[in-house]
VMD Tcl script that builds the backbone (N, CA, C; Angstrom):
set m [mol new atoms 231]
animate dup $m
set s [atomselect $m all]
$s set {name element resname resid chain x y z} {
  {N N UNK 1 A 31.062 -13.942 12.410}
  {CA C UNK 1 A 29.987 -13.641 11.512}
  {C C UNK 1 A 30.536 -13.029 10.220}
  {N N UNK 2 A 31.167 -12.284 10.658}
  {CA C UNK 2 A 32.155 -11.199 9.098}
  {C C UNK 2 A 32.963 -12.754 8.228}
  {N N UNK 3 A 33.151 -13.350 9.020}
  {CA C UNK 3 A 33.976 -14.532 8.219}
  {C C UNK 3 A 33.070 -15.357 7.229}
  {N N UNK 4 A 31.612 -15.767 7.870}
  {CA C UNK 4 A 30.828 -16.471 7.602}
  {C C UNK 4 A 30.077 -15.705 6.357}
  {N N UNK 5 A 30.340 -14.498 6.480}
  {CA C UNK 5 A 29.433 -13.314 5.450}
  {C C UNK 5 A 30.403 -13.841 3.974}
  {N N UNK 6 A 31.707 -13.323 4.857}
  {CA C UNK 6 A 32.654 -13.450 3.486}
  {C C UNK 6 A 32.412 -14.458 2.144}
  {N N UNK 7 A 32.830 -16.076 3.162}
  {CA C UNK 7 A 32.688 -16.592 2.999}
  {C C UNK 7 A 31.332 -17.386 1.580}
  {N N UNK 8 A 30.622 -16.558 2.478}
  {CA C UNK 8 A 29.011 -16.782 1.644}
  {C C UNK 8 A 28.877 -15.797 0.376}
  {N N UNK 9 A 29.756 -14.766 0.039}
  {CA C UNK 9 A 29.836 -14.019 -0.653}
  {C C UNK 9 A 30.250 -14.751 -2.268}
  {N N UNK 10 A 31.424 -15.713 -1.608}
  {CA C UNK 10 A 31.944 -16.078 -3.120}
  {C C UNK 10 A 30.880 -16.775 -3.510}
  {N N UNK 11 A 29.890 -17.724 -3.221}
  {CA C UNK 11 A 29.253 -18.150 -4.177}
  {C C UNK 11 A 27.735 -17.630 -4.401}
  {N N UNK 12 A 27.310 -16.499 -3.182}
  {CA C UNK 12 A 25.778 -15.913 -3.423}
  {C C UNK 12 A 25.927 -14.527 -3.346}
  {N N UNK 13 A 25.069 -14.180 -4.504}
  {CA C UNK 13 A 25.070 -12.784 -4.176}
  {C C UNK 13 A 24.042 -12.266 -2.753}
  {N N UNK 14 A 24.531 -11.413 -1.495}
  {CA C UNK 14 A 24.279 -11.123 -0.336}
  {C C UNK 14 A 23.865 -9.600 0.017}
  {N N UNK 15 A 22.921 -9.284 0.383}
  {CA C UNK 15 A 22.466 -8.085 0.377}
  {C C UNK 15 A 22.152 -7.853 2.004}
  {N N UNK 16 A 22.282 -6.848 2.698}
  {CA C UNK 16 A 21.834 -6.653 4.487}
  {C C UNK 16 A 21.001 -5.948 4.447}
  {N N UNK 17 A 19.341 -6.884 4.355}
  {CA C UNK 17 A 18.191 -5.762 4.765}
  {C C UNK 17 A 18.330 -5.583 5.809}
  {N N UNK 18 A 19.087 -5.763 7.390}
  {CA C UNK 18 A 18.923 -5.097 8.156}
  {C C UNK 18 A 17.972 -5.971 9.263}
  {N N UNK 19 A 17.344 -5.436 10.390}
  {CA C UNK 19 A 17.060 -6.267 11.640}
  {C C UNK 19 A 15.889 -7.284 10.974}
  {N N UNK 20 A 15.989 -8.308 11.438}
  {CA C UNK 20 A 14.481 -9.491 10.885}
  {C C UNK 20 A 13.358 -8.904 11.255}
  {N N UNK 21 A 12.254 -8.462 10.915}
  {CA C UNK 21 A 10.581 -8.141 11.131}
  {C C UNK 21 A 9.836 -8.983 11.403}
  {N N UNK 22 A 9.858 -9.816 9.853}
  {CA C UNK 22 A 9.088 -10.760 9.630}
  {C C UNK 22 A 9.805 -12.267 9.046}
  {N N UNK 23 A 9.170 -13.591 9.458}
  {CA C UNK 23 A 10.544 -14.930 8.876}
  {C C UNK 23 A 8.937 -15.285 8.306}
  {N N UNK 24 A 8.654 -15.905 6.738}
  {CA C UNK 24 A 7.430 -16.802 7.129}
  {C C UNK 24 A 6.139 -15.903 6.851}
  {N N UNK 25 A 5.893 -14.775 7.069}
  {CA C UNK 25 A 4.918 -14.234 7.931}
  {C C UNK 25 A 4.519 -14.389 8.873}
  {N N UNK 26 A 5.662 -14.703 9.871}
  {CA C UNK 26 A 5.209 -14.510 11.122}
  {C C UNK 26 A 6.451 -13.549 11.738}
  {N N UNK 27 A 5.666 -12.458 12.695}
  {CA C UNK 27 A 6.036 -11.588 13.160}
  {C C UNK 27 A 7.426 -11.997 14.055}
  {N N UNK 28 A 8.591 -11.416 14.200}
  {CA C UNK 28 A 9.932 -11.915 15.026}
  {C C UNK 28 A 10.444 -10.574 15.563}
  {N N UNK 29 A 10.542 -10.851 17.133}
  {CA C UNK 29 A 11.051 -9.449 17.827}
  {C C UNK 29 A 12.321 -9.919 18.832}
  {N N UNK 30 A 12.623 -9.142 18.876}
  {CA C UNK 30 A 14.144 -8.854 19.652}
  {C C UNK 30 A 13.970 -8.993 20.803}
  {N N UNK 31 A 14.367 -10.272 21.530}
  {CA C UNK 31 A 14.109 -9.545 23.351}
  {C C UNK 31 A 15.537 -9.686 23.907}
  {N N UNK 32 A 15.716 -9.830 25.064}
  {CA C UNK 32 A 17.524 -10.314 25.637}
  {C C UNK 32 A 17.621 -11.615 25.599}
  {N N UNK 33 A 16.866 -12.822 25.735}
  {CA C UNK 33 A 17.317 -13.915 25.368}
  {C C UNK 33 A 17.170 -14.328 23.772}
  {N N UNK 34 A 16.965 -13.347 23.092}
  {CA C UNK 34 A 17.389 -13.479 21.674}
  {C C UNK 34 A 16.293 -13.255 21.097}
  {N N UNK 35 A 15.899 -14.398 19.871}
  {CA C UNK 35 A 14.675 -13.487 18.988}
  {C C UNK 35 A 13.220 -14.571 19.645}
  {N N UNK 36 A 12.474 -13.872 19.098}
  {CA C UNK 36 A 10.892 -14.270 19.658}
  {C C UNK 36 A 10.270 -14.281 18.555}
  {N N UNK 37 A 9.297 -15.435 18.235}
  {CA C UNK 37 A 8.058 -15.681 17.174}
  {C C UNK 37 A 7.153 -15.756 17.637}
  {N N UNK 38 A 6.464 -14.014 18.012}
  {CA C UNK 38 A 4.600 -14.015 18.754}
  {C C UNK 38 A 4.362 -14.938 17.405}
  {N N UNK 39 A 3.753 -16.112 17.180}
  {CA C UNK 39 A 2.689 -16.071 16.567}
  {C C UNK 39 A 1.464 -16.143 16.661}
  {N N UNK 40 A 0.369 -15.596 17.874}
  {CA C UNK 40 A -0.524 -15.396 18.029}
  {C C UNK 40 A -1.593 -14.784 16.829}
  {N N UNK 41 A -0.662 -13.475 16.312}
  {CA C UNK 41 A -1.261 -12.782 15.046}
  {C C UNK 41 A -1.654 -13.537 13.486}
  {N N UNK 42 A -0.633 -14.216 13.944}
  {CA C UNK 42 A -0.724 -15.536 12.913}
  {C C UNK 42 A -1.586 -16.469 12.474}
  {N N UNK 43 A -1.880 -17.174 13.935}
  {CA C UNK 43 A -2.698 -18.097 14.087}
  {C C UNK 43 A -3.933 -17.783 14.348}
  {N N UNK 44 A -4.138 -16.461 14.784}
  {CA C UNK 44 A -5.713 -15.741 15.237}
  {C C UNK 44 A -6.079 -15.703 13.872}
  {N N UNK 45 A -5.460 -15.049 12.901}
  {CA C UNK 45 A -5.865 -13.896 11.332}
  {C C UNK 45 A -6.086 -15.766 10.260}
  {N N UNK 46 A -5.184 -16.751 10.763}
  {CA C UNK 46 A -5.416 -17.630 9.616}
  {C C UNK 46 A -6.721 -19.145 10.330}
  {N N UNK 47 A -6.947 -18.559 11.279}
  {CA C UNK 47 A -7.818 -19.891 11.987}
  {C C UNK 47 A -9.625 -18.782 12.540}
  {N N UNK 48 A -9.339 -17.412 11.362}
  {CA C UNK 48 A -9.997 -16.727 11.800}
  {C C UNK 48 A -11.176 -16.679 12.626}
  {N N UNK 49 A -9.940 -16.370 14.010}
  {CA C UNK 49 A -10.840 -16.076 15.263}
  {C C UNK 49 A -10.304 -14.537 15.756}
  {N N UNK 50 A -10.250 -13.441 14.721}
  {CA C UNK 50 A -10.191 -12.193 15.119}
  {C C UNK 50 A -10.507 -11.467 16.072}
  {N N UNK 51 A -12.131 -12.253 16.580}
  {CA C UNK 51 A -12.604 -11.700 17.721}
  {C C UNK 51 A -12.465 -12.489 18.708}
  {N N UNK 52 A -11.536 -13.328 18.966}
  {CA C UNK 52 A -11.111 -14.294 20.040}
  {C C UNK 52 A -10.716 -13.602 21.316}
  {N N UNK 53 A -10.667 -14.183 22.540}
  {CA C UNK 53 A -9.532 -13.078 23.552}
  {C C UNK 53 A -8.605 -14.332 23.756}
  {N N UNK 54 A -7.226 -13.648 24.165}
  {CA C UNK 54 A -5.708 -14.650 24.056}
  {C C UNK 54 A -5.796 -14.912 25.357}
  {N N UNK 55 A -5.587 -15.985 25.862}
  {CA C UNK 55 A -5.101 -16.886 27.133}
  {C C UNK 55 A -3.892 -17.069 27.155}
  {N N UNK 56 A -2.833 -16.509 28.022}
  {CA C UNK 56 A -1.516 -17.543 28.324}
  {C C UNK 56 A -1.739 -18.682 28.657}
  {N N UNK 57 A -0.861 -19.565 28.153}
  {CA C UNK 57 A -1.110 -21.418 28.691}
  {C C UNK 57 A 0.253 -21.123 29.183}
  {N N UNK 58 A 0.841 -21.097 30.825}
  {CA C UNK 58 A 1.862 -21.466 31.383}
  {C C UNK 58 A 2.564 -22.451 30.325}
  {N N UNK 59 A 3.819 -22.769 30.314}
  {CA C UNK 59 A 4.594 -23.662 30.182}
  {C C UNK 59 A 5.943 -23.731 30.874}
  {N N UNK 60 A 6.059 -25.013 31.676}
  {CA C UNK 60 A 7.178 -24.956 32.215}
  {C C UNK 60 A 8.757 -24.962 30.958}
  {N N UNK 61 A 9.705 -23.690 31.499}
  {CA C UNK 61 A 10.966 -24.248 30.789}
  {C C UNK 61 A 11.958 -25.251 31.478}
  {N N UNK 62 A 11.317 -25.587 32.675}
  {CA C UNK 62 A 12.648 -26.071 33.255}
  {C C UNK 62 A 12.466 -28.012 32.561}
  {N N UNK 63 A 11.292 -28.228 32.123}
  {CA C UNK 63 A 10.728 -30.237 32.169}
  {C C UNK 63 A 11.626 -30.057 30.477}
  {N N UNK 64 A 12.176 -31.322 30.655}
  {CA C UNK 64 A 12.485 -31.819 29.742}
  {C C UNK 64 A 12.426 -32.657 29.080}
  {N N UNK 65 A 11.647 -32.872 27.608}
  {CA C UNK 65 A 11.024 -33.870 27.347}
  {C C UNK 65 A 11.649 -34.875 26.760}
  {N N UNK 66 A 11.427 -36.627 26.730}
  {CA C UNK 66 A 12.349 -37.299 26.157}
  {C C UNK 66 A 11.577 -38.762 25.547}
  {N N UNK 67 A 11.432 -38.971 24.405}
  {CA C UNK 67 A 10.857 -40.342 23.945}
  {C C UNK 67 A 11.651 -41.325 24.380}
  {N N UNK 68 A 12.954 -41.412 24.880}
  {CA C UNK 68 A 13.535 -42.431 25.736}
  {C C UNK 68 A 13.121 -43.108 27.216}
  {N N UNK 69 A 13.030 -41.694 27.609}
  {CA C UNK 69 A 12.808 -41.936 29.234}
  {C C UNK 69 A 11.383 -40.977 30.327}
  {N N UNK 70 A 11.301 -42.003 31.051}
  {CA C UNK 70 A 9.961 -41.231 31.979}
  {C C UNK 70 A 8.997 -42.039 31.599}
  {N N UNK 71 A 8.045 -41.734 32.081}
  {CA C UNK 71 A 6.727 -42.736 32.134}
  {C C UNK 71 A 5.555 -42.497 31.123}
  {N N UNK 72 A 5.111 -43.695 30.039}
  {CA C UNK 72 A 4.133 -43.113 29.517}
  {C C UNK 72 A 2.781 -42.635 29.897}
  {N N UNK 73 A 1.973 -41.921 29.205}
  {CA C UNK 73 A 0.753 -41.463 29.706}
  {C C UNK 73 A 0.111 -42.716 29.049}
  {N N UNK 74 A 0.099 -43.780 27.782}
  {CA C UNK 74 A -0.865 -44.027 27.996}
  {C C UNK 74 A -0.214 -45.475 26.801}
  {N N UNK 75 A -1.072 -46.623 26.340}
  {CA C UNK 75 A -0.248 -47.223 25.699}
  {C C UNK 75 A 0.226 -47.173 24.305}
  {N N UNK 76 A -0.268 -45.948 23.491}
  {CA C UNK 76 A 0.191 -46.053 22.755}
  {C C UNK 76 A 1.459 -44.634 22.423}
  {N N UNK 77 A 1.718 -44.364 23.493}
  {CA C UNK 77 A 2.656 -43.086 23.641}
  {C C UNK 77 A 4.067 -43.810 23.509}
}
mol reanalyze $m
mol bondsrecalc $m
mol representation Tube
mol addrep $m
């Protein structure tokens, strides 16, 4: 990373605000598998449904999706 900083130095000027908050306006937090984009806050405040209540929708991580292979759902998929 120190190399890559360097590096980026000769031709931009580079400043370290320090941990990411916000990318976008959308909110980005720190967890152990790295960074996270709730955008719930996002999408509630700009599709204003403020007074909405949030549902998790499961999603599997393990399916892997592929326009090559597996079966379509339907004919124009």
């Amino acid at each position: 990373m120190a190399s890559l900083l360097k590096d980026l130095e000769k031709d931009f000027a580079l400043k370290d605000l320090g941990d990411l908050h916000y990318f976008v306006g959308i909110e980005v937090k720190k967890s152990s598998d790295g960074l996270v984009m709730p955008h719930e806050r996002y999408t509630v405040k700009h599709a204003g449904m403020e007074r909405s209540k949030l549902v998790e929708t499961p999603l599997s991580v393990s399916e892997k999706l592929s326009i090559a292979e597996g079966t379509s759902l339907g004919p124009e998929d």
